[in-house]
N, C-alpha and C positions, 0 to 999 in steps of 0.2 A: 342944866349941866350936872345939878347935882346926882338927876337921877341917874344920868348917862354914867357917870364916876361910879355910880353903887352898881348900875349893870356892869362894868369894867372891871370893878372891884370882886364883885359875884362870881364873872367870867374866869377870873383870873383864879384867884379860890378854887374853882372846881377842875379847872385845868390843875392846879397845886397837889389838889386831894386824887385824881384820877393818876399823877403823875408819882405819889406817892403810895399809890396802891399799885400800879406800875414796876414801881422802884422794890417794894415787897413781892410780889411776885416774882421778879427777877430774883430778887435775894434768897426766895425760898428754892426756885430749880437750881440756884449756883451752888446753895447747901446741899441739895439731893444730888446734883452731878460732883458733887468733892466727895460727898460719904463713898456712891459709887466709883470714885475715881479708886479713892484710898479701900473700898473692898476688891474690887479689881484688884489692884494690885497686894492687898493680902492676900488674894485667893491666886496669883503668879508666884508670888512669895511662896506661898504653900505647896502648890506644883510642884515648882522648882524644889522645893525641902522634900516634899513627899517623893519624888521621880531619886531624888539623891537618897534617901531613904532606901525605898528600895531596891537599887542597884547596890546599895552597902550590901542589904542585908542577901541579893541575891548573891554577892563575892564570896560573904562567911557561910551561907551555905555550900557553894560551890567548895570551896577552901574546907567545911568540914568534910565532903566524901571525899577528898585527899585525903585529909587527914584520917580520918573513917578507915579508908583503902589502905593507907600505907601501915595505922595500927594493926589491923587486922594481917597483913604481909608479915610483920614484924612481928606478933603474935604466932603467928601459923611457924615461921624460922624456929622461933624459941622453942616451938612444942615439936615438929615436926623429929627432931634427934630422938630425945627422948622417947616419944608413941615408936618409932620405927623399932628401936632399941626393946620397946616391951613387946612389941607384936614378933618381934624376933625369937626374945624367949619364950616365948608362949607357944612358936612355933614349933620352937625346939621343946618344949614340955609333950606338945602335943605329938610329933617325930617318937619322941621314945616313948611315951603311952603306947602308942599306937604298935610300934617295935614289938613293947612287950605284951600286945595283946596277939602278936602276931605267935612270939613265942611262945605264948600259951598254946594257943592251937592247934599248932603243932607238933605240941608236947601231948597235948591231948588229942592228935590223930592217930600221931604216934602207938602213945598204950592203947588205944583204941585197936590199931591194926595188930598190936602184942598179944591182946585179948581175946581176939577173934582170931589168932593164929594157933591161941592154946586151946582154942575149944575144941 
């Protein structure tokens, strides 16, 4: 009987030891599927932050070529009087330049034809 109790005992032991190698193994995938669980869900977490990202950053884009558009409208108003105003005089500079080179011309067709009427 005794020996039969140390086989039981033996049996029992290595079901114990199988059962706790077992019980480790379990414990090791449960660690590896939690890391994965909780990277999973960092790398959602992330998405989701990075996808919010950038649709921000596509709005202040979008929002600077308004911005962009409407400074540059609002630049162009400001200048637009003024530039008109000098191309104005400039045109008129250029009007009587031009007047007086006209009178010359004809100042000097003039004696020209006085000239050749006295010869």
């Amino acid at each position: 009987m005794n020996q039969v109790s140390n086989e039981i005992i033996t049996f029992l032991q290595q079901i114990s030891n199988d059962l706790n190698e077992r019980l480790d193994t379990i414990e090791t995938r449960l660690a590896r599927l939690e890391k994965m669980d909780s990277i999973e869900h960092r790398v959602e977490v992330n998405q989701i932050d990075l996808s919010d990202i950038k649709e921000l950053l596509q709005n202040l884009e979008e929002n600077q070529h308004v911005k962009i558009a409407n400074l540059i409208e609002e630049l162009y108003q400001r200048l637009e009087k003024p530039m008109t105003q000098q191309i104005n005089n400039v045109t008129k500079r250029l009007d009587s330049q031009l007047l007086k080179i006209a009178k010359t011309e004809e100042e000097m067709y003039l004696m020209k034809s006085q000239l050749d009427e006295q010869k």
